[in-house]
Z-matrix of the N, CA and C atoms (Angstrom, degrees):
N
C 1 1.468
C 2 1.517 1 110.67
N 3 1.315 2 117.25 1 -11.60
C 4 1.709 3 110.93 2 -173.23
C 5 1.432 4 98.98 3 -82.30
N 6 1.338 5 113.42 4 -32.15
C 7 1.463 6 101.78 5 -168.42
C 8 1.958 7 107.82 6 -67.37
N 9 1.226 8 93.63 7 -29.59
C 10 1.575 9 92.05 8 -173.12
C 11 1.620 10 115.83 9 -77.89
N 12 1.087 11 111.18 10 0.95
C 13 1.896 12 146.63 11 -178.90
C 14 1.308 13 95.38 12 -86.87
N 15 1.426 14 121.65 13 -32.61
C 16 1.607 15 100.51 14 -159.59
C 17 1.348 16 90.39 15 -123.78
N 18 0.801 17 124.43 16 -1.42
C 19 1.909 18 117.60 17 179.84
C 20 1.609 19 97.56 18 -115.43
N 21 1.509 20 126.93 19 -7.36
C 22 1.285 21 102.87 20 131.29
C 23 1.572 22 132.68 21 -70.34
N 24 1.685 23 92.45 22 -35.52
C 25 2.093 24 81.43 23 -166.34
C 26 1.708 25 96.79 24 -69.77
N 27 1.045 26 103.56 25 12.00
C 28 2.063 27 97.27 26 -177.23
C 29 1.595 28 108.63 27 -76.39
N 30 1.460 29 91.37 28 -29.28
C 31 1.539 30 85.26 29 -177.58
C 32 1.807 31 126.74 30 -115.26
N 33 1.337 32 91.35 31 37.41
C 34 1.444 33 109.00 32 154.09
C 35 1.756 34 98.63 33 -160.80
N 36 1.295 35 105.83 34 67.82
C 37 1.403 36 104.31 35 -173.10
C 38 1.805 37 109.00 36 -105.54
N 39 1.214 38 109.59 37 -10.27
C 40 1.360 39 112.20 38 152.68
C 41 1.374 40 125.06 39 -92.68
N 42 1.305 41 126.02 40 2.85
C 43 1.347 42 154.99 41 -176.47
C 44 1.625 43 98.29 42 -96.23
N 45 0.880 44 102.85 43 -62.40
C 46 1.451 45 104.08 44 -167.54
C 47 1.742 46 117.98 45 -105.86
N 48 1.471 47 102.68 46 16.31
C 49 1.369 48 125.40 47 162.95
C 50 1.337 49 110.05 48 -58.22
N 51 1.607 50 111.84 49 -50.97
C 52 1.856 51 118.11 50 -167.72
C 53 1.840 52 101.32 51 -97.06
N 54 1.442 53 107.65 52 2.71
C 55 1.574 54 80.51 53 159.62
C 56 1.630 55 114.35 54 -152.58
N 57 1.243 56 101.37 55 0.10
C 58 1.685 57 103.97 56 170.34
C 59 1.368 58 108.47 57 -69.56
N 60 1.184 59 148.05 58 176.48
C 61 1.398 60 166.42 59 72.12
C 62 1.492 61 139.69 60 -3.36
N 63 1.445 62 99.48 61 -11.53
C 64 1.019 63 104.96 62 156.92
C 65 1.554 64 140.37 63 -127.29
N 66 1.244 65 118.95 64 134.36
C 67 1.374 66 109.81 65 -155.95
C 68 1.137 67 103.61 66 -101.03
N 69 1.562 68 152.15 67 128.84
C 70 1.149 69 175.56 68 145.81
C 71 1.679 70 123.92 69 -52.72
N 72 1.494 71 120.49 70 69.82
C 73 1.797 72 92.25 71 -177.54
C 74 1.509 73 92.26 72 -114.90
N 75 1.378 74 81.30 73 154.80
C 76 1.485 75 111.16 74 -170.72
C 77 1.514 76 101.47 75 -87.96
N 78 1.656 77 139.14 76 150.00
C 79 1.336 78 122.37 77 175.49
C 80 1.556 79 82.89 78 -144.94
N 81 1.315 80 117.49 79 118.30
C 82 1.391 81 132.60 80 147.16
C 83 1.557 82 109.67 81 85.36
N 84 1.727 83 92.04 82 13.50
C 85 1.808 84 96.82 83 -166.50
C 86 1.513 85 106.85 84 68.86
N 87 0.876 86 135.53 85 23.26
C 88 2.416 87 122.78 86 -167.73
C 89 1.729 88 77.78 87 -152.23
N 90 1.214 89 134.84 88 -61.66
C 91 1.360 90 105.59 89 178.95
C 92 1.667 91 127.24 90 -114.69
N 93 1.819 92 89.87 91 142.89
C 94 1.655 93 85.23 92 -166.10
C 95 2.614 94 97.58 93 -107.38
N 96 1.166 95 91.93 94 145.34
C 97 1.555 96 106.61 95 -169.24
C 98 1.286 97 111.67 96 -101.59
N 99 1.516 98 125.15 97 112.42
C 100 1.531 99 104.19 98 177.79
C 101 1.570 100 97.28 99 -128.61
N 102 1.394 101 110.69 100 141.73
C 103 1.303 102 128.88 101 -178.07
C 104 1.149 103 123.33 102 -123.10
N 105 1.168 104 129.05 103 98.06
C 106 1.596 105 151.69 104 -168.26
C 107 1.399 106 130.07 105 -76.60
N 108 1.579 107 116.71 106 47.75
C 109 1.819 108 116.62 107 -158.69
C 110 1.262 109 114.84 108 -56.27
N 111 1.519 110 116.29 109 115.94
C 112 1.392 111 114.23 110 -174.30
C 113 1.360 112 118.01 111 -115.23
N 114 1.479 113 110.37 112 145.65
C 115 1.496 114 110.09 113 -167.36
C 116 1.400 115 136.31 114 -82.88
């Protein structure tokens, strides 16, 4: 299920850059980074 989590937030990932929590970078297109700031 994560993969289908992140290839949705891909496509509002500048959308949801300024208010999701999670930040998404892409490196070389082959790896994807997710970082989870927890409180």
């Amino acid at each position: 299920m994560a993969f289908i989590f992140i290839l949705f937030d891909i496509q509002f990932y500048s959308l949801r850059l300024n208010t999701s929590h999670i930040c998404l970078e892409f490196i070389t297109g082959s790896t994807i980074k997710i970082e989870l700031p927890g409180t």
